[in-house]
C-alpha positions as CSV (number, residue, x, y, z in Angstrom):
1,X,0.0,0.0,0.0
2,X,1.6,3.5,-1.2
3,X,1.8,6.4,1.6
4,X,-1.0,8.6,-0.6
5,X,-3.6,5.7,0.6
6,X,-2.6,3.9,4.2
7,X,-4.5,5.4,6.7
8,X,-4.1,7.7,9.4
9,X,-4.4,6.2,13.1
10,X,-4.4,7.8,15.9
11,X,-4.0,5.5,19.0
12,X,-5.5,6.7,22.3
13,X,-3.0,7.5,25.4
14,X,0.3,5.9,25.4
15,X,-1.3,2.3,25.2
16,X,0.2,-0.6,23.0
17,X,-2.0,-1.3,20.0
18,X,-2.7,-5.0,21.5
19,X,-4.7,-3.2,24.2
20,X,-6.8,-1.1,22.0
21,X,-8.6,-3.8,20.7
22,X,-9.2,-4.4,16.8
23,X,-12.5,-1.7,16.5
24,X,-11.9,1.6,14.2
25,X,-13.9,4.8,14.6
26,X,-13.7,7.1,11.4
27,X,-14.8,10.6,12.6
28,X,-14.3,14.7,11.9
29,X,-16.3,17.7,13.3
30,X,-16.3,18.8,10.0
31,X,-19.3,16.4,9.2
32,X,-20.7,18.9,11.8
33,X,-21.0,21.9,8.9
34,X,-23.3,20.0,6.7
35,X,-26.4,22.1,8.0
36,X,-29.4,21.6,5.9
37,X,-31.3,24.2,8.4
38,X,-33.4,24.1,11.8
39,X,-36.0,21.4,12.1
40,X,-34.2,19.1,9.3
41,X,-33.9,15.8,10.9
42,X,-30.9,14.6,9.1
43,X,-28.9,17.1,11.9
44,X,-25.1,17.5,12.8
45,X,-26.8,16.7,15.9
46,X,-27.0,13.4,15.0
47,X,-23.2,13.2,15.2
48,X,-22.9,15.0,18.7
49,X,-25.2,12.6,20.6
50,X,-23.7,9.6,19.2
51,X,-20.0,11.0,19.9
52,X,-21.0,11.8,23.5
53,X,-22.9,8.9,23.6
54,X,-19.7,7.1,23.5
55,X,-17.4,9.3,24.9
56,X,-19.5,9.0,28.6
57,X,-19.8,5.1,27.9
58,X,-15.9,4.3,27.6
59,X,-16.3,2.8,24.6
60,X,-14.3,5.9,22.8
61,X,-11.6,4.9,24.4
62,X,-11.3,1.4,23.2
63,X,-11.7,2.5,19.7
64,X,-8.6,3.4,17.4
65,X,-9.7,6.8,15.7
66,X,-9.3,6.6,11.8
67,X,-8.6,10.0,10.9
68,X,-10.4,10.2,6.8
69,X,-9.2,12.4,3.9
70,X,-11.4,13.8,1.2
71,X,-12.4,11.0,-1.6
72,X,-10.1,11.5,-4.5
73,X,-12.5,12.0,-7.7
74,X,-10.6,8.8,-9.3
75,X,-13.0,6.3,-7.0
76,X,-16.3,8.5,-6.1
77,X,-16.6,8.4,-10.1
78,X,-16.4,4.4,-9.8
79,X,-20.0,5.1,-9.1
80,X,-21.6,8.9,-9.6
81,X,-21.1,10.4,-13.1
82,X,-18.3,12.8,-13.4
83,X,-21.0,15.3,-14.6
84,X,-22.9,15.0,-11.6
85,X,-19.8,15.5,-9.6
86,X,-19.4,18.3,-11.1
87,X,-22.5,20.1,-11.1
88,X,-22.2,19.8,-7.2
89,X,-19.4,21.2,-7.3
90,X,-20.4,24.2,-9.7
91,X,-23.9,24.3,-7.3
92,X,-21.7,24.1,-3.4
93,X,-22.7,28.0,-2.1
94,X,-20.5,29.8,-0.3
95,X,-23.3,31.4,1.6
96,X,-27.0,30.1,2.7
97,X,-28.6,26.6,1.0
98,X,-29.1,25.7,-2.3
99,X,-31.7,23.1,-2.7
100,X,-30.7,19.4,-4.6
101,X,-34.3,17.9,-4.1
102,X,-37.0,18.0,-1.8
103,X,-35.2,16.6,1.1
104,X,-31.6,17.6,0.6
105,X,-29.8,21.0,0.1
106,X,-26.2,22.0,0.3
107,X,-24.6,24.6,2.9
108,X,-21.1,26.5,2.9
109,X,-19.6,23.3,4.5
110,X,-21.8,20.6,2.9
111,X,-19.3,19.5,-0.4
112,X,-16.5,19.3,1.7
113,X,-18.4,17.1,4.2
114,X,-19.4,14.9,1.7
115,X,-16.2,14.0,0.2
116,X,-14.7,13.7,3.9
117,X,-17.6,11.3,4.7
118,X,-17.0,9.0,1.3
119,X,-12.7,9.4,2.4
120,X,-13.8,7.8,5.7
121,X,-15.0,4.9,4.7
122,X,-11.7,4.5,2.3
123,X,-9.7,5.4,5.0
124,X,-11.7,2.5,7.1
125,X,-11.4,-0.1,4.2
126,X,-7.4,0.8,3.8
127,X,-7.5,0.3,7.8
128,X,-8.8,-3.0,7.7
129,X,-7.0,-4.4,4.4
130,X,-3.6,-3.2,6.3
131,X,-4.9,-5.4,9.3
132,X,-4.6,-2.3,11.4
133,X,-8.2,-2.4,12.6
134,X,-10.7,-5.8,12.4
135,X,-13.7,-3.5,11.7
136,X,-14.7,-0.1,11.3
137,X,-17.8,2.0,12.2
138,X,-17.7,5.2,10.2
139,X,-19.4,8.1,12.1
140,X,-20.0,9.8,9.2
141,X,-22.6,12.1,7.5
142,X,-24.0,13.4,5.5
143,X,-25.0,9.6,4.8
144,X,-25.3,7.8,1.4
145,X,-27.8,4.9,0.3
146,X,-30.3,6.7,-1.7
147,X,-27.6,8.7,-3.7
148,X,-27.8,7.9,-6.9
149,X,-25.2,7.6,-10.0
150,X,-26.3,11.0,-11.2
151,X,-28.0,12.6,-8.5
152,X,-28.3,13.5,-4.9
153,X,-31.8,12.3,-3.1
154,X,-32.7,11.2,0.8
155,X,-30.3,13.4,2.7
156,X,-27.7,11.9,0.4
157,X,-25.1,13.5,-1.7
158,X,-22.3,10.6,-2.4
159,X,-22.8,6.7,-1.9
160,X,-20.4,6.6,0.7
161,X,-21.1,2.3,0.8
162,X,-21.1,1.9,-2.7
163,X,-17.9,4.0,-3.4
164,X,-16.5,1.7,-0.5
165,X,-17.5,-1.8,-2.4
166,X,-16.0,-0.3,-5.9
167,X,-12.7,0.7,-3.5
168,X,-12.1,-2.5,-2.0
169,X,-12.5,-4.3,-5.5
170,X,-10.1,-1.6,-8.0
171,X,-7.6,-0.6,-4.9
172,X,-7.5,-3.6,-3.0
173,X,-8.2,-6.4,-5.3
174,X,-10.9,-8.2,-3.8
175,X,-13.3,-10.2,-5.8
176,X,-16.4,-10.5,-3.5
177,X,-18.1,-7.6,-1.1
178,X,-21.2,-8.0,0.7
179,X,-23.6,-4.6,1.4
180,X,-26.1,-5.3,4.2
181,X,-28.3,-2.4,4.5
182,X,-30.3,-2.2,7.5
183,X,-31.5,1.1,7.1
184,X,-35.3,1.1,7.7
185,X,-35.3,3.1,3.8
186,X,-34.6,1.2,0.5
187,X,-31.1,1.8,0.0
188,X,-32.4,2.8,-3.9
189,X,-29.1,3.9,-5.1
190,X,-26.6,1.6,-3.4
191,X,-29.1,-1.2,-5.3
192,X,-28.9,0.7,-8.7
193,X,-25.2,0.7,-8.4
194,X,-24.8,-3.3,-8.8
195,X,-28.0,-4.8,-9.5
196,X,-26.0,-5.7,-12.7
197,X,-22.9,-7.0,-10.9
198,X,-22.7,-10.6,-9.7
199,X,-19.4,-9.7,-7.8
200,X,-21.3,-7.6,-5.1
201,X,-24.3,-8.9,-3.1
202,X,-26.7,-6.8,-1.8
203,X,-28.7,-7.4,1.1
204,X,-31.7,-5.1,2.5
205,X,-34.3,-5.0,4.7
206,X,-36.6,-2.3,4.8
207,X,-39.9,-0.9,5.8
208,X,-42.6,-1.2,3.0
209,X,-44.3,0.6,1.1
210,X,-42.2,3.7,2.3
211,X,-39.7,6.2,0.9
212,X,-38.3,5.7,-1.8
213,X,-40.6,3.0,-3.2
214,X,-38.6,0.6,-4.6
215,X,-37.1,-2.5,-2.9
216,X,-40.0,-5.2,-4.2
217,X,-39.0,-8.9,-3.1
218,X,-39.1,-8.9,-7.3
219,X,-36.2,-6.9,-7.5
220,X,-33.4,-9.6,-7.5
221,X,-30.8,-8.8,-10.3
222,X,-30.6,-7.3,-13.8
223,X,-28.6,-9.4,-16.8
224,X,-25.2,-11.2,-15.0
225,X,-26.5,-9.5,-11.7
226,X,-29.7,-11.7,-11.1
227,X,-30.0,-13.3,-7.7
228,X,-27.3,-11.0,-6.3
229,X,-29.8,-8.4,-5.2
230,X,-32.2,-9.7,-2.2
231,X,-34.7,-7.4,-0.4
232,X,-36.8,-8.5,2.3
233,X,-39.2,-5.9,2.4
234,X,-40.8,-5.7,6.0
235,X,-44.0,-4.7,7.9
236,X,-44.5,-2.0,9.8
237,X,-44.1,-2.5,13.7
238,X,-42.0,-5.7,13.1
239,X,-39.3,-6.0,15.6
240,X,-36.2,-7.8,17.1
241,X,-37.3,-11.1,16.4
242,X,-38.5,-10.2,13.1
243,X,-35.8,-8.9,12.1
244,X,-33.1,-11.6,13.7
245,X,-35.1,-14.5,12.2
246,X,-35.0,-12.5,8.5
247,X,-30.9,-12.1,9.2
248,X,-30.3,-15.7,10.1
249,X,-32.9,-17.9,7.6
250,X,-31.7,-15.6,4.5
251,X,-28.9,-13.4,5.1
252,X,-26.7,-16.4,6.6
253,X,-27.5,-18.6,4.6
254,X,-26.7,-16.5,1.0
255,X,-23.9,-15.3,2.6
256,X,-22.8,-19.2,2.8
257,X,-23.1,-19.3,-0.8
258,X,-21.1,-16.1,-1.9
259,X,-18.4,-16.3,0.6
260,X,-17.6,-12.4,0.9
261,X,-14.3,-10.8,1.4
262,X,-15.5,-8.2,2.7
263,X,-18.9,-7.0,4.8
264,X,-19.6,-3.5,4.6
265,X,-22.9,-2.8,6.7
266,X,-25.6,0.2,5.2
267,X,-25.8,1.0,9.3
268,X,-29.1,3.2,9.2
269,X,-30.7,3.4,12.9
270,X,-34.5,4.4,11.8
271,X,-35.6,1.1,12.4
272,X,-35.6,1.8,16.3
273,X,-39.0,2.0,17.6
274,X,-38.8,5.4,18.7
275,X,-37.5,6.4,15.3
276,X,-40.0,9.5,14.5
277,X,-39.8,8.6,10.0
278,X,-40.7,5.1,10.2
279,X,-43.0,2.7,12.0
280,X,-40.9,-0.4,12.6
281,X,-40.2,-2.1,16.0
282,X,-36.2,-3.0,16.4
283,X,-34.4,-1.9,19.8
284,X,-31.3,-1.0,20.4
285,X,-30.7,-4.6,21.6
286,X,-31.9,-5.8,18.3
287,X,-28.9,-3.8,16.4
288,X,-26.7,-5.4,18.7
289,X,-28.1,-8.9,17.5
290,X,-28.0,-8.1,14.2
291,X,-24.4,-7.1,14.2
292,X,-23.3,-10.1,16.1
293,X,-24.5,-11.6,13.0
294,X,-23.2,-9.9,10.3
295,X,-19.7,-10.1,12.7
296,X,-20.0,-13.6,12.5
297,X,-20.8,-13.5,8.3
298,X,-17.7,-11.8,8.5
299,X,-15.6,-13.8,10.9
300,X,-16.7,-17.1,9.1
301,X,-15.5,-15.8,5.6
302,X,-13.1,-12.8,5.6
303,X,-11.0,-12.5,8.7
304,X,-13.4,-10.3,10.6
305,X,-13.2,-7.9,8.0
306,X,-16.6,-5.3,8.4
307,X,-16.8,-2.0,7.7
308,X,-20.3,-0.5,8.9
309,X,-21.4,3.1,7.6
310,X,-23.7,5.5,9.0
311,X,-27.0,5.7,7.6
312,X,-30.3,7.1,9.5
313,X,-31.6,7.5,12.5
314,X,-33.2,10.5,14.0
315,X,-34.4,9.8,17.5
316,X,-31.2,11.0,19.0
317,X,-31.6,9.1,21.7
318,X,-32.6,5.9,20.3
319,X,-29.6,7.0,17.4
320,X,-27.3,6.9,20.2
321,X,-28.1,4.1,22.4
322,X,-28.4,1.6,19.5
323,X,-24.9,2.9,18.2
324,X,-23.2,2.1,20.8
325,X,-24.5,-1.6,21.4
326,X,-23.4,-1.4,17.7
327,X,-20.3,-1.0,18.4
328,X,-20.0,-2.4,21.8
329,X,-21.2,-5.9,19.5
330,X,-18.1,-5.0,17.2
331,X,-16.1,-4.6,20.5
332,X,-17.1,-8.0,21.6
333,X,-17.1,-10.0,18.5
């Protein structure tokens, strides 16, 4: 790995990296100055409750800080259009908000929070394929699973997960990558970005009929990509054992079958029952059974290799609490 790519880590105190324990954290307050105004739910507050949130647990302290870089246009335009990249470039303000769709706008600090969001997770993937760190959880916003090729949507500007896949496989040479979204939306773009691609399998469960729409148990695959896509589409007000019976009759199982080298997780917390856009009944419990899982997907077929991304989540107390039995389950596994 060249110097330009390995990434920076920060170890906490004087301790020995054997004490630290194998869990990265990707974070920088500058995912803080994406603002898309008062009352938005998709909030830098978001980050602040989960950072305290761990900072008053002790779990910060076990975690080896990933320090990210901006994404270099050379892998974000593995999967968004170089035209679209540069229309949000042209369209960034340098004062006020400019509006991208109905749900998403821009601020002063929103372009370079994006690209430092889509350079954590490549800093996380380079962490974990230089055996620095077994698995990452990138604190990152704003966050990415509806962005499409050619244009932002659902609080999304860049496909931070999808950039991450297409990284692992051109930069690192790995064959196989697994996406489990979680998210309680249809991760729509992430989808759209492989549905033709046997090499990547993606894996969602999802609240439906809601936003965006899409995510049909009938969308499996186009062409050389069919069977590769597999949505469970769920009810509203299913829960924990809903959810851990749905991970461990399909997920396990197809995961068996493809043999990843490497798990990245679409980690949206809306799911939560207190969750104010959705109407589904997980816990924070539940999200720590559901990573056990996907830990042990990983454990079983790629050295522990898991990098989990931050999606939604907008009860910040429910956001917080089930992010840290997220991680503590990475901790422990």
């Amino acid at each position: 790995m060249t110097s330009r790519y390995k990434a920076r880590v920060t170890f906490h105190h004087s301790r020995a990296f054997s004490d630290m324990g194998r869990t990265g954290l990707v974070y920088d307050p500058r995912y803080l100055e994406h603002d898309m105004g008062s009352g938005h739910p998709e909030s830098p507050n978001r980050l602040r409750a989960i950072m305290q949130r761990l900072e008053q647990s002790g779990l910060a302290a076990k975690l080896t800080r990933i320090e990210p870089r901006k994404a270099e246009d050379e892998w974000v335009t593995l999967v968004h259009t170089p035209g679209y990249v540069a229309r949000l470039k042209q369209e960034a303000p340098t004062s006020g908000r400019v509006s991208l769709d109905a749900d998403t706008s821009m601020s002063p600090g929103s372009l370079t929070a994006a690209y430092l969001a889509a350079g954590g997770v490549l800093a996380g993937v380079d962490a974990i394929m230089a055996d620095e760190v077994q698995h990452v959880f990138c604190a990152v916003r704003p966050p990415g699973h509806h962005a499409e090729a050619g244009r932002a949507m659902g609080f999304c500007l860049f496909n931070n997960v999808a950039i991450a896949a297409k990284y692992a496989q051109k930069r690192h040479g790995l064959e196989r990558i697994l996406i489990v979204d979680w998210d309680v939306h249809h991760g729509n773009g992430t989808q759209h970005s492989f549905e033709r691609d046997p090499s990547v399998l993606f894996f969602s469960t999802h609240q439906y009929p809601h936003y965006p729409g899409t995510g049909r148990v009938t969308e499996s695959g186009i062409e050389g990509g069919e069977g590769f896509t597999i949505n469970v589409p769920m009810e509203a007000g299913e829960g924990d054992d809903d959810y851990r019976a749905v991970f461990q009759k399909v997920l396990v199982p197809a995961a068996d079958a493809f043999k990843p080298e490497f798990v990245i997780v679409s980690a949206g917390f809306d799911a939560h029952r207190d969750d104010p856009l959705a109407s589904m009944g997980l816990t924070e419990e539940g999200y720590a059974e559901l990573t056990a899982i996907v830990a042990g997907i990983a454990k079983q077929h790629c050295r522990g290799r898991l990098l989990s991304s931050l999606e939604g989540g907008y009860n910040l107390t429910a956001l917080a609490a089930s992010v840290e039995r997220h991680v503590q389950a990475l901790v422990e596994s």
